[in-house]
C-alpha positions in Angstrom: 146.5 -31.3 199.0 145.7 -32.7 195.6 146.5 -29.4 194.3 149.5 -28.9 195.7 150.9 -32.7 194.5 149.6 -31.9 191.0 151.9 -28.7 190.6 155.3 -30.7 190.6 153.8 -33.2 188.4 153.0 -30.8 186.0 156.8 -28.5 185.9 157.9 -32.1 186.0 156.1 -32.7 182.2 156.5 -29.3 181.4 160.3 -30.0 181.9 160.7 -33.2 180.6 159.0 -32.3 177.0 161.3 -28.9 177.1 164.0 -31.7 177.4 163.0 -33.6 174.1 162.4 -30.1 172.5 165.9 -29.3 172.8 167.5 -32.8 171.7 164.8 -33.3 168.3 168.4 -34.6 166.9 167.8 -37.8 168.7 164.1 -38.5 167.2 165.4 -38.8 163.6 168.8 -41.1 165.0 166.2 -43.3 166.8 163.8 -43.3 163.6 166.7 -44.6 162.0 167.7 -47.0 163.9 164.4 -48.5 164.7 163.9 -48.9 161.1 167.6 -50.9 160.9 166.0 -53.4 163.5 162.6 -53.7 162.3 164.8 -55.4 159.2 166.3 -57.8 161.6 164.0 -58.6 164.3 160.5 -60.0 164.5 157.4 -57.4 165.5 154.5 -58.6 167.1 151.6 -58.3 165.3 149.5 -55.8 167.3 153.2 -53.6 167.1 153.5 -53.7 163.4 149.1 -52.6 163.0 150.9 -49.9 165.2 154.0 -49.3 162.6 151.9 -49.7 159.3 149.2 -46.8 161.0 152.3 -44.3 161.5 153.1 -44.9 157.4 150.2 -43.9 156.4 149.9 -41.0 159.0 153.2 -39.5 158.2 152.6 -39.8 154.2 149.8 -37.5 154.8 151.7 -35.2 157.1 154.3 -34.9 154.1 151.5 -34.0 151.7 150.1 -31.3 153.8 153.4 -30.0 154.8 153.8 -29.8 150.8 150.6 -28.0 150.0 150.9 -25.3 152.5 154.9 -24.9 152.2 155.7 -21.8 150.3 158.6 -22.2 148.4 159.2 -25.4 147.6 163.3 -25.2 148.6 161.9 -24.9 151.8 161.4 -28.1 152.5 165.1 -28.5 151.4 165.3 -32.0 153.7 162.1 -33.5 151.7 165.1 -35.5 149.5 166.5 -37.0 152.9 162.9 -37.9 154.6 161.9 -39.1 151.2 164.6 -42.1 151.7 163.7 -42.5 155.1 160.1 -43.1 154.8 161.2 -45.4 151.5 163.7 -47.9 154.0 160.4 -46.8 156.5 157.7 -48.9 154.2 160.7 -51.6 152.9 161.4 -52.4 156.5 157.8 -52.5 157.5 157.4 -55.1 154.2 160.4 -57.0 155.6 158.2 -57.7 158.7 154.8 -58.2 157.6 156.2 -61.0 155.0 157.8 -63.0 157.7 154.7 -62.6 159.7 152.5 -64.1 156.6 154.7 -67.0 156.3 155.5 -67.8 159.5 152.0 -67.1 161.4 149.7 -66.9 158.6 148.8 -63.8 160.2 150.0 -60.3 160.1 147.8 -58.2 162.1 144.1 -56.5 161.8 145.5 -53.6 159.4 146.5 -56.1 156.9 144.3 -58.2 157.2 141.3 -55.5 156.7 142.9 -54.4 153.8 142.6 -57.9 152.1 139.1 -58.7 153.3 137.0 -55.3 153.9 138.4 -53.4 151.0 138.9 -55.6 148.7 135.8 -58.0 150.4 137.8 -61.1 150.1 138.2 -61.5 146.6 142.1 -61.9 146.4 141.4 -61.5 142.2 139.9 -58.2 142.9 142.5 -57.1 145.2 145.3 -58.4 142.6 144.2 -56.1 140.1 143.4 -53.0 142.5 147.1 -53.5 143.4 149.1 -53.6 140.1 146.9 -50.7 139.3 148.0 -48.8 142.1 151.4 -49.8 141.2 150.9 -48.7 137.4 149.6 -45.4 138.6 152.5 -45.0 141.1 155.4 -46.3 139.0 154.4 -44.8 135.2 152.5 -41.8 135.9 153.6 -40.2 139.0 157.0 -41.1 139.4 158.4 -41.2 136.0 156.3 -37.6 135.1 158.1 -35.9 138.7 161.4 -37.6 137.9 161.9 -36.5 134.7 160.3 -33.2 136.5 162.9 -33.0 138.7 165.5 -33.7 136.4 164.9 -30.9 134.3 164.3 -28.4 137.3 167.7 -29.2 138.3 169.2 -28.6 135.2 167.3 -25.3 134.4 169.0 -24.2 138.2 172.3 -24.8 137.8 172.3 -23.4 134.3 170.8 -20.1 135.7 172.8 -20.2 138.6 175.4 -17.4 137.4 172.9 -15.2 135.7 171.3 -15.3 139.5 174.3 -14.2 141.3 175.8 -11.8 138.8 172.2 -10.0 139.8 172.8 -10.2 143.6 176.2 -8.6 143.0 174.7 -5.8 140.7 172.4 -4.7 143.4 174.9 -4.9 145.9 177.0 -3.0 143.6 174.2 -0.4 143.5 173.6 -0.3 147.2 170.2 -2.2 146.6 170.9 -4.7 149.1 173.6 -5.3 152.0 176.1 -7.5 152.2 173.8 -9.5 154.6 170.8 -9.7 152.2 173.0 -10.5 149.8 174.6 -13.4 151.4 171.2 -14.3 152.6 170.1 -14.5 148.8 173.3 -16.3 147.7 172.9 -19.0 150.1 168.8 -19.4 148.6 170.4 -19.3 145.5 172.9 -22.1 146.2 170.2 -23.7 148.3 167.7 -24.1 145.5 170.6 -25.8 143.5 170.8 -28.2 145.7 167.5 -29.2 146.3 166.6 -29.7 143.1 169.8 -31.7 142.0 168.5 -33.5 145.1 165.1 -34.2 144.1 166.6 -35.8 140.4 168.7 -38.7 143.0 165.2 -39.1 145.4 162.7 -39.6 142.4 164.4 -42.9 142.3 164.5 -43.9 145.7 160.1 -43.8 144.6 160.7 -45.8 141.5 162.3 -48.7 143.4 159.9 -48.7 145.4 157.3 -49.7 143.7 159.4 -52.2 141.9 160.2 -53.3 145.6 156.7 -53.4 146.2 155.8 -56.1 143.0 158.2 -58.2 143.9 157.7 -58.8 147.4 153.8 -59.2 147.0 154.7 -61.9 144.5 157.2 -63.5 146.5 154.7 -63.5 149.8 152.2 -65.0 147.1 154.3 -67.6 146.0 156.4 -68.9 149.1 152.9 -68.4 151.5 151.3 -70.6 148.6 153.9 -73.1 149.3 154.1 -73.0 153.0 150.4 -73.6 153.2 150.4 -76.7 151.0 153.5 -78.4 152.0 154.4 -77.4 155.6 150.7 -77.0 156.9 148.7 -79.4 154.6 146.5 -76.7 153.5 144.1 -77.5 150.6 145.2 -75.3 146.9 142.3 -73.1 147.2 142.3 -72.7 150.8 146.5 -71.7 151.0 145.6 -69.1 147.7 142.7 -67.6 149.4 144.7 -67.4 152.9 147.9 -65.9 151.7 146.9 -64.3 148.5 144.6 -62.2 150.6 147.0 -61.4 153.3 149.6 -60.7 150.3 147.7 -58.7 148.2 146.4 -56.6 151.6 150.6 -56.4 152.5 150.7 -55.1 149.3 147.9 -52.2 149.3 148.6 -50.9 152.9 152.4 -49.9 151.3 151.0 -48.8 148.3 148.8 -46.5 149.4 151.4 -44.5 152.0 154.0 -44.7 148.8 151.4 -43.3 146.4 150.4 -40.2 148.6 154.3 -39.6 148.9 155.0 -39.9 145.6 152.2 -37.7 144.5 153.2 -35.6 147.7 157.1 -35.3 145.7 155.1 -34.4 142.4 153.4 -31.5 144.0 156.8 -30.0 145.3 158.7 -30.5 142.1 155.8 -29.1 139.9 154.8 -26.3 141.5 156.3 -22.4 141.1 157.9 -20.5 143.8 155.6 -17.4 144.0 155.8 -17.2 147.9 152.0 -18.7 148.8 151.2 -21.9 149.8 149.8 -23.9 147.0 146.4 -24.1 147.8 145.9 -20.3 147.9 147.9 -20.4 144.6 145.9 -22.0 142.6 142.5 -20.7 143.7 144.2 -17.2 142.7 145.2 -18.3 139.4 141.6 -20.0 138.6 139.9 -17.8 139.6 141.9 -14.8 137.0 139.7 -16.0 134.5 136.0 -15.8 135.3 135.2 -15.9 131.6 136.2 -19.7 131.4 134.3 -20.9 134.3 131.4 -19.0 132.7 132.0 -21.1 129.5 132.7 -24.1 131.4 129.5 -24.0 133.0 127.6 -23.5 129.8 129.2 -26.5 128.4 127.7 -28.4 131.7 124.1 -27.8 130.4 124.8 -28.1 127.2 125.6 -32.2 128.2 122.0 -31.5 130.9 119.8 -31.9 127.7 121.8 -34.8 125.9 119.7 -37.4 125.0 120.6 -40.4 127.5 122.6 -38.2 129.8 121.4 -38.4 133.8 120.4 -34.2 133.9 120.4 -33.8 137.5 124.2 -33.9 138.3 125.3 -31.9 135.5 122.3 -29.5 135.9 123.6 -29.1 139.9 127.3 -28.5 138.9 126.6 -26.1 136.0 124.3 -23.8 138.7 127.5 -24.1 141.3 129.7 -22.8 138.8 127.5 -20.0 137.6 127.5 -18.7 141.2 131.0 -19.1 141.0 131.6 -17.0 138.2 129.5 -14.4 138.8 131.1 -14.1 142.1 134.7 -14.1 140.2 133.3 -11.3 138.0 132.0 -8.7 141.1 135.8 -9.4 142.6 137.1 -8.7 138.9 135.7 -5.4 138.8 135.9 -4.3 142.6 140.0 -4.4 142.3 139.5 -2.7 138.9 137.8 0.2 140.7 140.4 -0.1 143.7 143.3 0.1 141.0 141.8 3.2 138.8 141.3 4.9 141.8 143.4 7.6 142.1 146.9 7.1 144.0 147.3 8.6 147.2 150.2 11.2 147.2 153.9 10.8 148.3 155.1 12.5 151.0 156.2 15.8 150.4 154.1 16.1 147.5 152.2 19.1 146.7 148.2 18.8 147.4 146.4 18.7 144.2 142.9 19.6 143.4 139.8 18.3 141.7 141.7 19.7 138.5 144.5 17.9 139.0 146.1 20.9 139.5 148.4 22.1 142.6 146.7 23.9 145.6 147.7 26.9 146.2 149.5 27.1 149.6 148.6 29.2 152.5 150.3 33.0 152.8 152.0 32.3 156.5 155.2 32.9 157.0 156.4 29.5 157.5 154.6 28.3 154.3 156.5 30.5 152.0 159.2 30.0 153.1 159.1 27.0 151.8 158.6 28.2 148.8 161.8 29.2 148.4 163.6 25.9 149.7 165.2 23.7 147.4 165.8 20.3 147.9 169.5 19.1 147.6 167.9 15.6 145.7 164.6 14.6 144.4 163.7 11.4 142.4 160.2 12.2 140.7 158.5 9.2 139.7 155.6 8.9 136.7 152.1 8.0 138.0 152.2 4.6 136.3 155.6 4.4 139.1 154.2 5.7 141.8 153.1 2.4 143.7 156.7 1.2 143.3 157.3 4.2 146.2 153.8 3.1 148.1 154.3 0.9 150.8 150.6 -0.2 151.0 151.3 -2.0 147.2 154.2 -3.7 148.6 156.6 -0.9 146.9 159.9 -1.0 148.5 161.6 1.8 146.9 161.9 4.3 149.9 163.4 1.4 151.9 165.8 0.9 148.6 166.8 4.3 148.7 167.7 4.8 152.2 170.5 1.3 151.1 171.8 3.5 148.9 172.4 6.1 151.4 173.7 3.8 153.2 176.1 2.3 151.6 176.9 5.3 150.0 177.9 6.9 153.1 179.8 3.8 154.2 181.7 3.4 150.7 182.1 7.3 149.7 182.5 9.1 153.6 180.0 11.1 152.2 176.6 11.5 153.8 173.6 11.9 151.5 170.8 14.8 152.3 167.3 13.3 152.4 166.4 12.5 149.0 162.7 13.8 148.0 160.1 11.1 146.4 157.1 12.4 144.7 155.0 12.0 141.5 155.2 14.4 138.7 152.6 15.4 135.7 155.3 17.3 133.9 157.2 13.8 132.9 155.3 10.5 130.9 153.5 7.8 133.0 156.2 5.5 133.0 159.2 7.6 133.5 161.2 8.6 136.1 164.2 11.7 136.4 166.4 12.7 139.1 167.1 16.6 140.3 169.9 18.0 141.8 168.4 21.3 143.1 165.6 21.5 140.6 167.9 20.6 137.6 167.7 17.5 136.1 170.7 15.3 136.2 169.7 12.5 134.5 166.2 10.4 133.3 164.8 7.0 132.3 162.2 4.6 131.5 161.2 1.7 133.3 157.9 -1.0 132.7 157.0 -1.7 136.4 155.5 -5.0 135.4 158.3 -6.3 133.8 161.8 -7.3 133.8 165.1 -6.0 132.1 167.0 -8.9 130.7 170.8 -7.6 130.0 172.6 -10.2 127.5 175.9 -9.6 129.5 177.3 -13.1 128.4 176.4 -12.9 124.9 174.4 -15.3 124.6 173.3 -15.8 120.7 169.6 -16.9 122.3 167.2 -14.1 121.9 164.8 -13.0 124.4 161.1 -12.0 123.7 160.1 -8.6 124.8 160.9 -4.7 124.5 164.1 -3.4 123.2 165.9 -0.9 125.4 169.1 0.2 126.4 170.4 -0.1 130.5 170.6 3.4 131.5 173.7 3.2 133.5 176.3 0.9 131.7 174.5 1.6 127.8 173.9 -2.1 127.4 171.7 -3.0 125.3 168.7 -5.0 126.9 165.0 -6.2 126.6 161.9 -5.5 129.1 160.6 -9.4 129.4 157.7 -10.8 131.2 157.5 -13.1 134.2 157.3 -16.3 131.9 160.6 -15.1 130.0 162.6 -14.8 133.7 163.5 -18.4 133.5 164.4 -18.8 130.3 166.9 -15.7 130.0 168.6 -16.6 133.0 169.3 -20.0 131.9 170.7 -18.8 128.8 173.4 -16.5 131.1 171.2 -13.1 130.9 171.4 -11.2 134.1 167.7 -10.0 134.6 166.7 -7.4 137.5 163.1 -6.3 138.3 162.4 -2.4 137.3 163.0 -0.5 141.2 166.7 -2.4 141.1 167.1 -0.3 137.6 166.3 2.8 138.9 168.3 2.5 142.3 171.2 1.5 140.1 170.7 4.4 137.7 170.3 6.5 141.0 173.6 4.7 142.8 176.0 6.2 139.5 174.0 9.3 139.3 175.1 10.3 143.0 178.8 9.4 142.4 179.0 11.5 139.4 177.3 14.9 141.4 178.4 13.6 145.1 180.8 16.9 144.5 177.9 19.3 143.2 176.1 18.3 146.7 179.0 18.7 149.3 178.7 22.2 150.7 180.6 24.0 153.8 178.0 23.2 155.9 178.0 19.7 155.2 182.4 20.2 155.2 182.0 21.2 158.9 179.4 18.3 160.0 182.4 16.0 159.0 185.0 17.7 160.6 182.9 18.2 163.9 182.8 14.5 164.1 186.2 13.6 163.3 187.0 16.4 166.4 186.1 13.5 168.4 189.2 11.6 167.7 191.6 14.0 165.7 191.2 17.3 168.1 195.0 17.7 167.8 194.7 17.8 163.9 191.8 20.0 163.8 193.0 22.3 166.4 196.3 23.0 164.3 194.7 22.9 160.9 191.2 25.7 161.4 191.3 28.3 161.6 195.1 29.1 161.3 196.5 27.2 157.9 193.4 26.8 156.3 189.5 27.6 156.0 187.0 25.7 155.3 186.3 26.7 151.8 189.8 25.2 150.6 188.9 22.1 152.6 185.5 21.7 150.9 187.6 22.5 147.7 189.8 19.3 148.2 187.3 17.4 149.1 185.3 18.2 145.7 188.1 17.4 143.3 188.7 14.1 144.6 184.8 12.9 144.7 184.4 14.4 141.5 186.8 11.8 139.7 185.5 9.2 142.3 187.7 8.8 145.5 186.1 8.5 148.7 186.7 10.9 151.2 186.1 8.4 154.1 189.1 8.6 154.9 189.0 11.8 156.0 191.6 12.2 159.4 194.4 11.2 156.3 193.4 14.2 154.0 193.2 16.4 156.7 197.1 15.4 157.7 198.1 16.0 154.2 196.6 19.2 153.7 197.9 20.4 157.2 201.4 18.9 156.0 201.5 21.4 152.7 199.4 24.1 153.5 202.4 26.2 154.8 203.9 25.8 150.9 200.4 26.4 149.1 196.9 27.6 149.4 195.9 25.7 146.0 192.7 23.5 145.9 194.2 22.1 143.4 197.7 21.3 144.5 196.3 20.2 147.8 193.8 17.6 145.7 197.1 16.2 144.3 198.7 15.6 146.9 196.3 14.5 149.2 195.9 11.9 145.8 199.5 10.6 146.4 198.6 10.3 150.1 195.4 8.3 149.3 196.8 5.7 146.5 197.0 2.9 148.5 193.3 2.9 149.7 191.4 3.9 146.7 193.9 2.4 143.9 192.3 -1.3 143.8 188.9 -0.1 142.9 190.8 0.5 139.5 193.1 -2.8 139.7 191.7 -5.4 136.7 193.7 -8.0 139.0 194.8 -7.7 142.7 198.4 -5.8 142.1 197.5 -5.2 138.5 196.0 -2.0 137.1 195.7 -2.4 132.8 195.9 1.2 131.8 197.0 3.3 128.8 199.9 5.1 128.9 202.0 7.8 126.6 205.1 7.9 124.8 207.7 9.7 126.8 208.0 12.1 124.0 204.5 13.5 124.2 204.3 13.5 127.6 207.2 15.7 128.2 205.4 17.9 125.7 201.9 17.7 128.0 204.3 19.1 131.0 205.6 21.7 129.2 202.2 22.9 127.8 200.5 22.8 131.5 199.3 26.5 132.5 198.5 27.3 136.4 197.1 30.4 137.4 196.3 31.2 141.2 192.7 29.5 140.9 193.1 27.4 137.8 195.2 24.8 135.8 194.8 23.9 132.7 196.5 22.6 129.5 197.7 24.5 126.0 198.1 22.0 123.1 198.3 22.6 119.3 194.9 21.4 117.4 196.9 19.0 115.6 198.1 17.6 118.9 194.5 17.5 120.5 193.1 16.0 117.8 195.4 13.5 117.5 195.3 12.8 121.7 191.3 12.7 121.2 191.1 10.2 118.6 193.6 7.5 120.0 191.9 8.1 123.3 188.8 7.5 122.1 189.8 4.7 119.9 191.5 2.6 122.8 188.8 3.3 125.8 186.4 1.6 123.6 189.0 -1.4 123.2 188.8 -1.3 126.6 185.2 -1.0 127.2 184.5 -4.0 124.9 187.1 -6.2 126.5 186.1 -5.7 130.0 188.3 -3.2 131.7 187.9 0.3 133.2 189.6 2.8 130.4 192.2 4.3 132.6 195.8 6.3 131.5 198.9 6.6 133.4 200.6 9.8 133.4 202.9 12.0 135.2 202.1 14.2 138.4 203.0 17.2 136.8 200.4 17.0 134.0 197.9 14.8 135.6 194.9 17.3 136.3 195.6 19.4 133.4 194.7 16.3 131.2 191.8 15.3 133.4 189.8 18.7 132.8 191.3 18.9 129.1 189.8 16.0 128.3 186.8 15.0 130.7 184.0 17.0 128.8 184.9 14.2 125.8 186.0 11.3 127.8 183.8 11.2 131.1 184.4 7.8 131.8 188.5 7.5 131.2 190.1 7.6 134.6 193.4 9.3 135.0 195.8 8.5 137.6 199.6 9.6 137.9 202.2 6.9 139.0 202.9 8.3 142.0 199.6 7.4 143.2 200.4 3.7 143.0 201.7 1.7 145.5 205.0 -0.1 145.2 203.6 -3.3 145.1 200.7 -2.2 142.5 201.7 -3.5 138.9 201.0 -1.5 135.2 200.1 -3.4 132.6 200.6 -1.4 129.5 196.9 -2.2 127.2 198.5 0.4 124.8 201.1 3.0 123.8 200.1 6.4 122.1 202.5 8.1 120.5 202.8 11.8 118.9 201.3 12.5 115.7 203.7 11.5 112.7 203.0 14.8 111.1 205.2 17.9 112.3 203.7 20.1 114.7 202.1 23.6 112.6 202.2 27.0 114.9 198.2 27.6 114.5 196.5 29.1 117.7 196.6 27.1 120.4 193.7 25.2 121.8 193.4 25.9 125.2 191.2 24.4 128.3 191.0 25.1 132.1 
C-alpha cells in the first residue's frame, strides 16, 4: 500500500521539476527581481546568513565554470551574470547595513566574520579588508580590464581577416555553407564577448569602490547610533559596530574577489579548445628541463646558512620525481612520432626496404595493374598525418567537400579521388595526378600557417617566404604566435590542408573537361531520363550520339561553365542538331542559351560585367580571318597583328589583375572561340565571352579599348592556330 501511494508521489516530482526545467527563463527574472526588493525591503537576519551563503556559493560556481570552460566565448553571458552577481552583493550590502544600524545585529555569517576570523580585533580586521580591497581593485581588476580592453580591440581589428578566410574555404569547397555560417556567427560572437568584457570589468571596479564606502559609512553612522541613540560607551559602540562593519565588509569581499579573479582567468586565457586546467599542466609540463633546474635551485637554498632545510629539501625531491616523470613521457611520444606512419588506403604494401611488395600473380591482382585512377593527390611523408584520421587529420573528410560542392556548383560529379604517400616527391610536398600525369604541385609546412597580405598591409610578418599556389600571391608560412598578429593587421591566414584543398578546388575546374568521359556523359543523362524522358527520347539515338554530347559538354567546362544545368543544354542541342553536327557550333550556342545562369559569376557588380573590348575595326578583321573545318576552328592573323593583340592583352589583364577584377574581353559570336583557342595557351586566365551571351539587363563597362596596330599590315606568312 505504501508502495503503491509512493509511485504518484514520485511522477508527481518527476513532473513538477520537468516543469521548472522547461521554464529556466523564470529563475533568472525571479533572481532579478528578488535582488530589486532585497534593496527595498528589510530581511531577517537568519534570511540574509541564507542570502550572503548563496554569494559566496555562486562566486565559486563561476570560478569553476571558468576553469573547466573551453573557449572562453563560451561563456558568452559571463558579461551579463557578471552585473547580476555585482547588483547581487550591493543589494545584499544594502541589507546587512540597515540591519547593523538598526539591530546592532546582522546575522551569524557576519558576525563570524568579524569575531572568528578576524578574532575580534576590529584593527586587524580593518587592515585585512582594505587589503583585500587593494588586491581586488589595483591588481585584479585594473590588470583584467585593461585585459579585456585590449582583447577586444585585437578582435574587432582581425575580424575581416577572419571572415575573408571563411569565405576562401567556402570558395574552395573546404567548408559548407552551414559550417561556414556556424563559424561566422563564432566569429561575430567572440567580438562581442570581448567588447563585452571591456564594459563588465567596470561593473568590478565599482565594486570595490562601493564596497569602501559603505564599510565606512556602517563605521561611522553605527559609531553614532551607538553613542547617541543607545548611550553606548566610545569604545564599546567602536568595538560593536566596527566589528560587525568590517565583517559586512569581508563576507562581500571575498565573493567579489573570487569573481573578479574568476573574470581574470577568462579574459587571460587562450582559446586552444581544453579546459584550462588540462591546459596548463600540458604546457608545464613541455619543458621538463626547467623543472629539472628548478628543483636544483630548491637545494641549492636546502644548504643556505639560516634557511629551514626540511621544506625546501621535500619540494626539491617532489619535483625531481616530477621531472623525471616528464622526461619518460618526453621520449615515449618521441618514439610514438618516429615510428613509422601507417599507410593510406590504397597504398601500395612496402617492405622492410622501404620498397613496394611485389603483388600477387592472380588474375584479379593484375588487373589492377593496369587500372588507372581518374585522380590521385599524393602526399609527402612529413603530410601524411594531415590524411590520418587517428592524428586528427581531416583532409579525407576535406576532400569529399570539395566533391561536394563541386558536384553541386559544376553538375559535374567527381570520380573517387586516391590519397596515398609517395617516396618519389620531398617530405613536405604534395602533387596532384590526372591519370598518372601530374597536373599541378606544391609545398606546404604542416605546422604552420600561410599568412596572405591581401590588404596590403605595410606591417611585415615573421616567417617563410612563399608564394599561394593558386592565386600567385605572395605570402609567408607563420607560426601559431604570429596568427594573431597578422590577422589584426588585415592578413588573411589559413592552416596548410585549407591550402592544398584550395590548390585542389582550381586544379579540378581547370581538368573537370580532361575527366568527363562517355561513360560518365551517360550516368548524367540516365538520371535526367527521370524527368526529361521526352527530351532524351527525341534527342539519342536519332539526332545525336553521345560522343558530340560529351563534346559539348567539354568545351563549356573547359572555359568554366557549369553543366548543371544539363535538361537546358540538352534542349539546345536537340533544337540545332538538324542544322549541324559541330561540337563546336553546338558549344556556342548552347553558350547563348546558358548566359543568363553562368554570366554573374563574371559580373564585378550585380548587372555589371568590366571587360575589355576591341575596336570595331579589328574585330571585323578577327571575323574575316576565322577558319572552320569539319572538326576544327581556328584563327589566321598576320604576325604583326598577333603580336600587337598579345601585348595589349597582356598588358591590360594585368591592369586588371592588380585592380581587382577578372581579365575578361567582349567580342562577337562569330569570332569568339577562334580567339579563345588562339590565345588561351598565352592567356589562360582571360575569359572570353561574346555579347550575345549577356542578358538584356547585364551591363558592359568598357575597362579598355584596343585598337589595330598603327603600322600597315605587311603580307608575311600568316600565323595560324586551331
Amino acid at each position: 500500500m505504501s508502495t503503491a501511494a509512493a509511485l504518484p508521489a514520485a511522477s508527481t516530482s518527476r513532473f513538477q521539476l520537468s516543469t521548472l526545467l522547461k521554464n529556466r527563463d523564470l529563475f533568472f527574472t525571479f533572481a532579478l527581481f528578488g535582488t530589486v526588493v532585497l534593496l527595498v525591503l528589510p530581511v531577517p537576519a537568519m534570511l540574509l546568513d541564507v542570502l550572503l551563503a548563496l554569494s559566496i556559493g555562486m562566486s565559486l560556481l563561476i570560478l569553476l565554470v571558468i576553469i573547466y570552460v573551453d573557449d572562453p566565448s563560451e561563456f558568452s553571458g559571463f558579461p551579463t551574470l557578471l552585473l547580476a552577481v555585482t547588483l547581487y552583493r550591493l543589494a545584499l550590502n544594502v541589507a546587512s547595513t540597515r540591519l547593523i544600524l538598526l539591530d546592532g545585529h546582522a546575522g551569524e555569517v557576519i558576525q563570524s566574520f568579524g569575531s572568528f576570523v578576524v578574532r575580534g580585533n576590529y584593527l586587524v580586521g580593518a587592515v585585512i579588508f582594505f587589503i583585500l580591497v587593494v588586491i581586488n581593485f589595483m591588481v585584479i581588476t585594473k590588470g583584467a580590464g585593461r585585459i579585456a580592453e585590449v582583447a577586444a580591440r585585437f578582435t574587432l581589428d582581425a575580424m575581416p581577416g577572419k571572415q575573408m578566410a571563411i569565405d576562401a574555404e567556402l570558395n574552395a569547397g573546404a567548408i559548407d555553407e552551414p559550417t561556414a555560417r556556424a563559424r561566422r556567427r563564432k566569429v561575430q560572437g567572440e567580438a562581442d564577448f570581448y567588447g563585452a568584457m571591456d564594459g563588465a570589468s567596470k561593473f568590478v571596479r565599482g565594486d570595490a569602490i562601493a564596497g569602501i564606502l559603505i564599510t565606512f559609512i556602517n563605521v561611522v553612522g553605527g559609531f553614532a547610533i551607538g553613542m547617541m541613540q543607545k548611550g553606548l560607551p566610545v569604545t564599546e559602540a567602536l568595538q560593536k559596530y566596527t566589528l560587525l562593519s568590517i565583517g559586512d565588509g569581508l563576507v562581500s569581499q571575498v565573493p567579489a574577489l573570487i569573481v573578479s579573479v574568476a573574470a581574470g582567468l577568462l579574459v587571460t586565457r587562450a582559446s586552444d579548445n581544453t579546459n584550462l586546467g588540462t591546459s596548463l599542466v600540458r604546457q608545464l609540463g613541455m619543458q621538463p628541463r626547467a623543472v629539472g633546474i628548478a628543483c636544483s635551485m630548491m637545494f641549492v637554498f636546502a644548504i643556505v646558512p639560516g634557511l629551514p632545510a626540511a621544506p625546501f629539501m621535500l619540494l626539491g625531491g617532489i619535483g625531481v620525481g616530477i621531472s623525471y616523470l616528464m622526461r619518460k613521457h618526453a621520449k615515449a611520444l618521441a618514439a610514438k612520432a618516429a615510428a613509422p606512419a601507417k599507410p593510406l588506403p590504397g597504398a601500395p604494401a612496402v617492405g622492410k626496404d622501404g620498397k613496394p611488395q611485389p603483388i600477387a600473380g592472380s588474375t584479379q591482382d593484375l588487373q589492377q595493374l593496369i587500372d588507372t585512377e581518374t585522380f590521385t593527390i599524393e602526399l609527402g611523408y612529413g603530410l601524411v598525418r594531415l590524411a590520418d584520421r587517428a592524428s586528427n587529420g581531416d583532409l579525407l573528410d576535406r576532400i569529399t567537400g570539395v566533391r561536394k560542392t563541386f558536384a553541386r556548383d559544376m553538375g559535374l560529379i567527381v570520380p573517387p579521388i586516391a590519397v596515398r604517400d609517395s617516396v618519389e616527391i620531398d617530405a613536405s610536398d604534395y602533387r596532384f595526378l590526372l591519370r598518372t600525369k601530374q597536373v599541378a604541385r606544391g609545398q606546404l609546412m604542416g605546422t604552420r600557417w600561410l599568412a596572405m597580405n591581401v590588404a596590403g598591409s605595410p606591417v611585415k610578418v615573421k616567417g617563410v617566404p612563399t608564394v599561394e599556389p593558386v592565386f600567385g600571391i605572395d605570402a609567408v608560412w607563420i607560426d601559431a604566435p604570429e596568427k594573431t598578429v597578422a590577422e589584426m593587421n588585415g592578413y588573411s591566414v589559413v592552416d596548410a590542408p585549407s591550402v592544398l584543398i584550395t590548390h585542389l578546388s582550381e586544379t579540378l575546374k581547370q581538368h573537370a573537361w580532361l575527366m568527363l568521359t562517355r561513360q560518365d556523359v551517360q550516368t548524367l543523362i540516365d538520371h535526367i531520363k527521370s524527368t526529361h524522358s521526352a527530351l532524351i527520347t527525341e534527342l539519342l539515338p536519332d539526332m545525336v550520339n553521345i560522343g558530340i554530347i560529351q563534346r559539348v559538354l567539354q568545351n563549356l567546362l573547359k572555359e568554366g561553365i557549369p553543366i548543371k544545368n544539363l535538361a537546358v543544354i540538352l534542349e539546345c542541342i536537340a533544337d540545332f542538331a538538324p542544322m549541324t553536327k559541330n561540337p563546336d557550333d553546338l558549344s556556342e550556342q548552347v553558350r547563348k542559351r546558358l548566359g543568363t545562369y553562368f554570366i554573374s559569376q563574371f559580373e564585378s557588380s550585380p548587372g555589371i560585367v568590366k571587360a575589355i573590348t576591341l575596336d570595331p575595326r579589328l574585330e571585323q578583321l578577327l571575323v574575316s580571318r576565322v577558319q572552320k573545318s569539319q572538326f576544327e576552328i581556328g584563327l589566321s592573323l598576320d604576325p604583326t597583328i598577333a603580336h600587337h593583340l598579345l601585348n595589349e592583352l597582356n598588358r591590360r589583364c594585368s591592369e586588371m589583375i592588380e585592380g581587382g577584377f577578372t581579365p575578361i574581353i567582349m567580342i562577337t559570336a562569330e569570332a569568339r572561340l577562334a580567339f579563345k583557342r588562339f590565345f588561351e595557351t598565352s592567356l589562360p586566365k582571360l575569359a572570353v565571352l561574346s555579347y550575345h551571351e549577356l542578358p538584356p539587363q547585364t551591363e558592359i563597362q568598357n575597362f579598355a579599348i584596343i585598337t589595330p596596330p598603327q603600322a600597315p599590315v605587311n603580307h608575311a606568312p600568316q600565323m595560324q592556330a586551331a
